[in-house]
DRENKEBA-505771 format. One record per residue (C-alpha): residue in three letters; chain; x, y, z. Coordinates in steps of 0.1 Angstrom, whole numbers. Layout:
    aa   ch    east   north      up
   ALA    A       X       Y       Z
...
# end
This chain:
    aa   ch    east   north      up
   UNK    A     -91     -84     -90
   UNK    A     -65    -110    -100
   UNK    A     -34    -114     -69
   UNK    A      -2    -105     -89
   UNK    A      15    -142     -90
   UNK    A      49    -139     -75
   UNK    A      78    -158     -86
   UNK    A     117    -157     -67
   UNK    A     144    -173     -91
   UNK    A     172    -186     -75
   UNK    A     201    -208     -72
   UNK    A     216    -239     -48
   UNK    A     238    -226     -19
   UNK    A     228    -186     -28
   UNK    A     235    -165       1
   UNK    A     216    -133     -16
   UNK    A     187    -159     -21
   UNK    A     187    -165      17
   UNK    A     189    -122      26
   UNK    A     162    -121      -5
   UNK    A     141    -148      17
   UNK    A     142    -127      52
   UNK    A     133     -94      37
   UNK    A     101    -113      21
   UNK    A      91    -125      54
   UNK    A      96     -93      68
   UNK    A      79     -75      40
   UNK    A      53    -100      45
   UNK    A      50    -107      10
   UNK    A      20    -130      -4
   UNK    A      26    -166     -14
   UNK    A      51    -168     -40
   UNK    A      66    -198     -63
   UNK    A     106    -208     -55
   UNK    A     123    -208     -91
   UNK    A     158    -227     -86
   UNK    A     173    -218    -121
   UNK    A     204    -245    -114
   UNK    A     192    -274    -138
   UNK    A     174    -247    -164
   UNK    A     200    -239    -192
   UNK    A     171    -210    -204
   UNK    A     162    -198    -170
   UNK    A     203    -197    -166
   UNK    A     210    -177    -195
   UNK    A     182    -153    -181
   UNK    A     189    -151    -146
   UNK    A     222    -167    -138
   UNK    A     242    -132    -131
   UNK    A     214    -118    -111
   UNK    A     195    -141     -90
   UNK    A     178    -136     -65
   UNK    A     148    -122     -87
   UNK    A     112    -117     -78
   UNK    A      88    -112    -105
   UNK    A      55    -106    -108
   UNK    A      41    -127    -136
   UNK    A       5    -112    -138
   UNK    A      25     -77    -148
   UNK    A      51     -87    -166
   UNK    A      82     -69    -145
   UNK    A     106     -81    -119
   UNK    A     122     -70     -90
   UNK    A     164     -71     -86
   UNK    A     184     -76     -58
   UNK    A     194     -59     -39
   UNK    A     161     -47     -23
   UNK    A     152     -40      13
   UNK    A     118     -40      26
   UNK    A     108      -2      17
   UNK    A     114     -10     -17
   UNK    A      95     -44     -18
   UNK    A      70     -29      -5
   UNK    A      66      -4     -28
   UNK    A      71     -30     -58
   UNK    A      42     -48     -43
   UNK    A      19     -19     -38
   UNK    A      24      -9     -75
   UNK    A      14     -48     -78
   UNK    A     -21     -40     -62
   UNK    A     -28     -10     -81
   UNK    A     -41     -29    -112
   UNK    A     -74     -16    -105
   UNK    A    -102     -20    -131
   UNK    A    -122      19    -128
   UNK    A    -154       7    -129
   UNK    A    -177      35    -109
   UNK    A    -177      53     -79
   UNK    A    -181      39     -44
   UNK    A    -196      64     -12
   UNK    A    -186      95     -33
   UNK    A    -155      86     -45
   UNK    A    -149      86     -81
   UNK    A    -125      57    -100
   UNK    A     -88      66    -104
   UNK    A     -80      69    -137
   UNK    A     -42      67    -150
   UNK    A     -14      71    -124
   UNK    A     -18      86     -90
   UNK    A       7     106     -74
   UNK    A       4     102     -32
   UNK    A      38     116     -27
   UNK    A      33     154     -33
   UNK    A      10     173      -9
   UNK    A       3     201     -29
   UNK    A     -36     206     -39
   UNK    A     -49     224      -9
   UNK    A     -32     252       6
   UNK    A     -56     256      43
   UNK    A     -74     226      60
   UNK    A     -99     246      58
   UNK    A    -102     243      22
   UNK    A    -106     205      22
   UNK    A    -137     192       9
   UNK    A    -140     167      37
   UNK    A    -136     185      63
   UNK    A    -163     185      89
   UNK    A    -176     153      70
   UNK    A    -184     115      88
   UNK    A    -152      90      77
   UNK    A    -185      71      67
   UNK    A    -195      95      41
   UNK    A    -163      93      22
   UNK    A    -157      58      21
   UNK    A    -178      21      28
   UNK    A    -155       1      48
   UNK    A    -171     -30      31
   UNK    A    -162     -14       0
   UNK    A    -126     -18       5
   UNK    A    -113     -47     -19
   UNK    A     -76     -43      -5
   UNK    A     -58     -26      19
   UNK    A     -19     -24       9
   UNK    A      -1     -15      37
   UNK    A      35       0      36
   UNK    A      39       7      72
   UNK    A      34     -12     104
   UNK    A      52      -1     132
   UNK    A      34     -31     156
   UNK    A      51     -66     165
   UNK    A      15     -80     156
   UNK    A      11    -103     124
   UNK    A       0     -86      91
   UNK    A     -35    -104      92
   UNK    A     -39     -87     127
   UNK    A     -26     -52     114
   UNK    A     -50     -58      85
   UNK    A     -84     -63     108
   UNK    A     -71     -36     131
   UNK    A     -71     -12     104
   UNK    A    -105     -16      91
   UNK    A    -123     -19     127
   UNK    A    -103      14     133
   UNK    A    -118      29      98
   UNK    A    -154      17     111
   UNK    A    -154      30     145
   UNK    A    -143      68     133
   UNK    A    -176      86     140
   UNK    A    -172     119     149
   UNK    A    -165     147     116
   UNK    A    -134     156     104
   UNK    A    -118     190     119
   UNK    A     -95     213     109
   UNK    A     -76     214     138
   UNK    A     -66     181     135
   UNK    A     -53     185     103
   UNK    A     -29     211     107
   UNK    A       1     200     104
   UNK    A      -5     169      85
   UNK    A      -2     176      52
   UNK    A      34     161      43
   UNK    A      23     127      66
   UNK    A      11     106      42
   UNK    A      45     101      24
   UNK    A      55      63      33
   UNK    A      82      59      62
   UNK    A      72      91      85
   UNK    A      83      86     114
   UNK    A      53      94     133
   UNK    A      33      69     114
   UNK    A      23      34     130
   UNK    A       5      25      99
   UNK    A       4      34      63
   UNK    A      -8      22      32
   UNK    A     -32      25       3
   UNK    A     -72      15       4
   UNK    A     -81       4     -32
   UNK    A    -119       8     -36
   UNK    A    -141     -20     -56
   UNK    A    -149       5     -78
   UNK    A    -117      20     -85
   UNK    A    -112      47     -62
   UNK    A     -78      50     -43
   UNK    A     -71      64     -13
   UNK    A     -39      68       5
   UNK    A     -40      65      49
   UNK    A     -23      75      77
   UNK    A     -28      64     113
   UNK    A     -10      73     144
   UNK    A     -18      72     180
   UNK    A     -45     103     179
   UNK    A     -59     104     144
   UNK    A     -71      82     109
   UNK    A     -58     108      78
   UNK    A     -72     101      45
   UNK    A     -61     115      15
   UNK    A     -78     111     -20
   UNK    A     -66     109     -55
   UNK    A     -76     145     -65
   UNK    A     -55     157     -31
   UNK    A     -82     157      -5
   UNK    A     -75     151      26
   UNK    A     -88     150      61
   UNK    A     -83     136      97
   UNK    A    -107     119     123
   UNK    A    -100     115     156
   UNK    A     -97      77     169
# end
């Protein structure tokens, strides 16, 4: 999978540019290129009324200030979801076309979910995971720390998935719930995409197709 290639235009003595700079540190956005559009007469006729802009030149679409971090980070994770469907990985099958993780509909009981009293293991390979996008991190640790935590946290889930521990769950993997400590998206090798939720108790998981399930940490 190609990393989206991120590009900020802006200008000499910009005091946006400098607010557009702290809320991509704090989004911890990847590496990205510094444009200054000043000496350009093209990139000036492009950009010159609305700099700061970040675009993403592997897609073809840019970003506009203003933007805070919730929205940067969504920009980025629709950045990551360029994912080529190319089989099916532990069980999970490819995600084809959009996928909608912010309705919760699907399953009316817990006990209706098709995971449910199932492994964490036998719904998804950690080693499968090509990227984990994460949305939410309610920690003071770096991203890269986040980042391991959350996969040794995915491989040391052993016990099944319960009911129980689902109840009342079913509206938390929306991004910014306040209950949350991390959230984010897992995108598969082989095209599968699965939204998570983690919080002090409990790892929730919820597929493309609307299954979902909890495992206790």
């Amino acid at each position: 999978m190609t990393a989206p290639t991120l590009i900020l235009y802006q200008r000499d003595d910009c005091h946006l540019c400098d607010l557009a700079l702290d809320v991509l540190a704090q989004g911890r956005a990847p590496a990205f290129d510094s444009v200054f559009i000043d000496d350009d007469p093209r990139l000036e006729a492009r950009y010159g009324e609305r700099v700061p802009v970040l675009r993403d030149a592997t897609r073809g679409v840019e970003l506009d200030w203003p933007f805070d971090v919730a929205r940067l980070r969504l920009w980025l994770a629709a950045a990551a979801l360029v994912v080529l469907p190319t089989g099916a990985s532990a069980g999970m099958p490819p995600a084809v076309g959009d996928v909608d993780f912010a309705n919760t509909g699907g399953i009316a009981r817990a006990e209706a979910s098709p995971w449910i009293g199932k492994r964490l293991v036998d719904i998804l390979a950690v080693d499968d995971i090509d990227r984990i996008v994460l949305t939410k991190a309610a920690t003071s640790a770096p991203g890269d720390v986040d980042l391991r935590n959350i996969r040794e946290m995915l491989r040391a889930a052993s016990s099944p998935a319960r009911a129980e521990d689902l109840q009342g769950r079913f509206g938390l993997l929306q991004l910014g719930h306040p209950a949350s400590t991390w959230e984010g998206l897992l995108l598969m090798r082989a095209g599968a995409i699965l939204g998570f939720f983690i919080d002090d108790e409990v790892i929730c998981l919820r597929g493309a197709a609307g299954e979902v399930a909890c495992w206790r940490r």
